[in-house]
C-alpha positions in Angstrom: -138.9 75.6 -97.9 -135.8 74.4 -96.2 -133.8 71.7 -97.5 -132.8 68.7 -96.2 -129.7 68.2 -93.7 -130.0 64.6 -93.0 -130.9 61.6 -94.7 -130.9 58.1 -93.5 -131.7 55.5 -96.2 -132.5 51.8 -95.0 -129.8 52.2 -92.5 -128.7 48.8 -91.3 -126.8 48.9 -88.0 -125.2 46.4 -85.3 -122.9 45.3 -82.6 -121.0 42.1 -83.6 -123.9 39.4 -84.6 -126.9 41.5 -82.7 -128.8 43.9 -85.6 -129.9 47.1 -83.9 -131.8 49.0 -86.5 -133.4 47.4 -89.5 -133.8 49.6 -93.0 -134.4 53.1 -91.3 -135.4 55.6 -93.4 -135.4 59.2 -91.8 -135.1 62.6 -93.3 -134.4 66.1 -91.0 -134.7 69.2 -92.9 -132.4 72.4 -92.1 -133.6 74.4 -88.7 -136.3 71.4 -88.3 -136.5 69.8 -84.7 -137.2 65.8 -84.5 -138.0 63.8 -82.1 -136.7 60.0 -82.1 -139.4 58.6 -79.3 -139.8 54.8 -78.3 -139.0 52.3 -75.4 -135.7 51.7 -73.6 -134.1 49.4 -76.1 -135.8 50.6 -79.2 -132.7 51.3 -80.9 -132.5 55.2 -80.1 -129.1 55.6 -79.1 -127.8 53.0 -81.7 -129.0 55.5 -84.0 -127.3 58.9 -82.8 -124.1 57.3 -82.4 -124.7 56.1 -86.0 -125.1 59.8 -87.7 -121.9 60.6 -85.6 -119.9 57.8 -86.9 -119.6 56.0 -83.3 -120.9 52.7 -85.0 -120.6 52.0 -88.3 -123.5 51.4 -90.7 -123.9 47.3 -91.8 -126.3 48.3 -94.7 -127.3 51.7 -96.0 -126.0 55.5 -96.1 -126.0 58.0 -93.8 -126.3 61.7 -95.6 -125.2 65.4 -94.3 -126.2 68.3 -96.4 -127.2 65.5 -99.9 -123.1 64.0 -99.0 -122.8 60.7 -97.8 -120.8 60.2 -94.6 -121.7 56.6 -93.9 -117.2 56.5 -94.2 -116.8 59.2 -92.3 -114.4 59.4 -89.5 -116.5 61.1 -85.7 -113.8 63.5 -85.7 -114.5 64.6 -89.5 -118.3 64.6 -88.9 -117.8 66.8 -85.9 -115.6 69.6 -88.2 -118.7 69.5 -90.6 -121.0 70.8 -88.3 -123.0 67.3 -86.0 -122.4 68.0 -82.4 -123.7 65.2 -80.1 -124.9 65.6 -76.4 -124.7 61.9 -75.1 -126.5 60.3 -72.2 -125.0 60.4 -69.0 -123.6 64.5 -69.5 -120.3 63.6 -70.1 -118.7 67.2 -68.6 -115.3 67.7 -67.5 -116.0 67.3 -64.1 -112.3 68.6 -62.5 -113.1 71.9 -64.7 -114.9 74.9 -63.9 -118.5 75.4 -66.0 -117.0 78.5 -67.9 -113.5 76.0 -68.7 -116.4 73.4 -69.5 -117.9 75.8 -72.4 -114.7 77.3 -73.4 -113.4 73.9 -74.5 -116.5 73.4 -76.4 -115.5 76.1 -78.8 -112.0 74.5 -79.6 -113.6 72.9 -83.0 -113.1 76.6 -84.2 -116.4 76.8 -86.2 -118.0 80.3 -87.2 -121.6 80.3 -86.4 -123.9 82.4 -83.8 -122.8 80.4 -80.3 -120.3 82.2 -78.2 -120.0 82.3 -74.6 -122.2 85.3 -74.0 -125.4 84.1 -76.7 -124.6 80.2 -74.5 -125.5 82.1 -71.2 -128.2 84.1 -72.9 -129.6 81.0 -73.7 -128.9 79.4 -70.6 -128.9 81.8 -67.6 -128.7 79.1 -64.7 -125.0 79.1 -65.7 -123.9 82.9 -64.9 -123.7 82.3 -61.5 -122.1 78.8 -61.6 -119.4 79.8 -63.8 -116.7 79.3 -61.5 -118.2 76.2 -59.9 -116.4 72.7 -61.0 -118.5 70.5 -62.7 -118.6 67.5 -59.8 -120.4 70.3 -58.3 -123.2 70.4 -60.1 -126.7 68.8 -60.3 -128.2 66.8 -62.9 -129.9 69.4 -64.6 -127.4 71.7 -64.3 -124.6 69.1 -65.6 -127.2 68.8 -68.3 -127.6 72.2 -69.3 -124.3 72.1 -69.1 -123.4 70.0 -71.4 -126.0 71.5 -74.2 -123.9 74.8 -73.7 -120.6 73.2 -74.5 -122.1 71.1 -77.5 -123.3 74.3 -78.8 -119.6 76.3 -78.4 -119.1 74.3 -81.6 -121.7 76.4 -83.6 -123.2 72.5 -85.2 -125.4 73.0 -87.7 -127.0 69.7 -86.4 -127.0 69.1 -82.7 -128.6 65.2 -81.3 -129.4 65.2 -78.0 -129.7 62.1 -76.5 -132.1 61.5 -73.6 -131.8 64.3 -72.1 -134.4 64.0 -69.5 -132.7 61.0 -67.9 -132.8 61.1 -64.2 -134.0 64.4 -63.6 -136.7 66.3 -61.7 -139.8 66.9 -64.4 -139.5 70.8 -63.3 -136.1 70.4 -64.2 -136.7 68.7 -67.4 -139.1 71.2 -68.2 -136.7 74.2 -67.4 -133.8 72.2 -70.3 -136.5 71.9 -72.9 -137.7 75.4 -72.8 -133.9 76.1 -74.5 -134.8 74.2 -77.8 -137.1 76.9 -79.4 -133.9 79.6 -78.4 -131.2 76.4 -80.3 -133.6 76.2 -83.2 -134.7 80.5 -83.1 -130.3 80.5 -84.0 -130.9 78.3 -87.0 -129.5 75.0 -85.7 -131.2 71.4 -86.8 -132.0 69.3 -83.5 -132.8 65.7 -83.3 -133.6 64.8 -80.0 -133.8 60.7 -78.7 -136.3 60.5 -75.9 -138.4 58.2 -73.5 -140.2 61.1 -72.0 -143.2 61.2 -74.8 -145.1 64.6 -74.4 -141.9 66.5 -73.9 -140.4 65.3 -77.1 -143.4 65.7 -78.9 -143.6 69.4 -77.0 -141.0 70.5 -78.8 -140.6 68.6 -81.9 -141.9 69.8 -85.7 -142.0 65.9 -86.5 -141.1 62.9 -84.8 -140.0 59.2 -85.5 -141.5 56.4 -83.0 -138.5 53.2 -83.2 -140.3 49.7 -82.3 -136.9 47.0 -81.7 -135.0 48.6 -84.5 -137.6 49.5 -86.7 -139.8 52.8 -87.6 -143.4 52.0 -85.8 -144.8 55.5 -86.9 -144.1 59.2 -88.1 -145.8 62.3 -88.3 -146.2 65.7 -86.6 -147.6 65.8 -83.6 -150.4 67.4 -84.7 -151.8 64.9 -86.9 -151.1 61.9 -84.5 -153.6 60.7 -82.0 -152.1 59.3 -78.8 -153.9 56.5 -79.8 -152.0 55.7 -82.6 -148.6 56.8 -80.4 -149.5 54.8 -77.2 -149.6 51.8 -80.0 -146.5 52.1 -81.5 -144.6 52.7 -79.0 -146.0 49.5 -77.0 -146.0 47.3 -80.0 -149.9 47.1 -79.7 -152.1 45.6 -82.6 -155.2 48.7 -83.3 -157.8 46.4 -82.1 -159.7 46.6 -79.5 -158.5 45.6 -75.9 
C-alpha cells in the first residue's frame, strides 16, 4: 500500500483576525487523487495556498513525505516536488503556449513530464503551440496551465477550481487528463465546487463546511444524501 505524501494535522489558518480553517485533519497517500469539495467560501483555497506555503499555518503542521514544512519557504516547497495550478490560469499571456510549458520545466526536477509526454497528455495544445497565451480560451488557458505545472515533474500537484468559468464539455474534456497525471505516478488534490466531477475523478474526497471538515469518504461509500448535507450545512432530519 502506498504511503502517505501529505499530512495535515488540526491545521489552524487565517488572514489577520478572520480564522479560515479550524483543526483540519487530512491525509493524501502517494499516487492517490482527492478531492477538496464544498461551497464558495468554505475554506478551499485557504487550504491549497496553505500546503504551498502562501499563508502560513496559526495552529498545526503541515507534512510532505512524514517532514514537516509548516516553515517552509513556497519557493523551497516547490523544489520538493508541490506544484500548484491556481484559480484564475495564471499563464504568461505575452508568451507563446510552447514558451508557456518550457518555462514550466525551469525548476529542473527529474521525473516523467517533458514537453512531448505534456502534449501526449494534452493534445489540444499541438496545434496551438505557437499561439500567445491572450489568445487562448478558458479551457485552453486551463489546460494550459496544468501542462506547465506538470513541466516541473511535482510529485504532488493541487489544482484549484479548475472548472471555473468554463463550458461543462470543456470541463469534461480537462478532467479526462487526471487518470493520464495520476497513470504517471503523480499525487493530485483537487479543490472544487463542481460536485460530480470531483467526485468523478477522485479515490477519496474531503467536503469543508466554513473552515471545517463536514464529511470524508470515497465516493463510493457516500450517499448524495449525506453529500447534498454537508455541503449545505443541513441537519439529517427530515425536511
Amino acid at each position: 500500500m502506498s504511503g502517505s505524501i501529505l499530512d495535515l494535522d488540526q491545521l489552524d489558518v487565517g488572514y489577520g483576525d478572520f480564522q479560515a480553517l479550524f483543526g483540519i485533519d487530512l491525509h493524501v497517500a502517494e499516487a492517490e487523487t482527492v478531492s477538496i469539495i464544498g461551497a464558495n467560501g468554505a475554506g478551499k483555497s485557504t487550504l491549497l495556498k496553505s500546503i504551498v506555503g502562501l499563508v502560513q499555518p496559526m495552529r498545526g503542521d503541515i507534512r510532505y513525505d512524514g517532514v514537516s514544512i509548516a516553515s517552509t519557504p513556497a519557493h523551497k516547497r516547490v523544489a520538493q516536488g508541490i506544484a500548484l495550478v491556481p484559480e484564475g490560469r495564471r499563464i504568461f499571456a505575452s508568451l507563446s503556449v510552447e514558451e508557456n510549458i518550457v518555462i514550466g520545466g525551469d525548476v529542473g526536477r527529474p521525473g516523467p513530464w517533458n514537453k512531448q509526454r505534456v502534449l501526449e497528455a494534452f493534445p489540444l495544445l499541438t496545434r496551438l503551440l505557437n499561439r500567445t497565451g491572450e489568445g487562448l480560451s478558458g479551457g485552453e488557458r486551463q489546460t494550459l496551465a496544468i501542462a506547465r505545472a506538470l513541466m516541473a515533474n511535482p510529485r504532488l500537484l493541487l489544482l484549484d477550481e479548475v472548472s471555473l468559468g468554463l463550458a461543462p464539455i470543456v470541463v469534461r474534456q480537462v478532467y479526462e487528463a487526471v487518470p493520464v497525471i495520476k497513470a504517471q505516478g503523480t499525487t493530485v488534490l483537487i479543490v472544487e465546487q463542481d460536485v460530480n466531477q470531483a467526485l468523478a475523478v477522485a479515490d477519496r474526497f474531503y467536503c469543508l463546511l466554513e473552515g471545517r471538515i463536514a464529511l470524508t469518504g470515497t465516493p463510493r461509500e457516500v450517499s448524495k444524501e449525506q453529500i447534498t448535507e454537508a455541503y449545505f450545512g443541513m441537519s439529517g432530519g427530515s425536511h
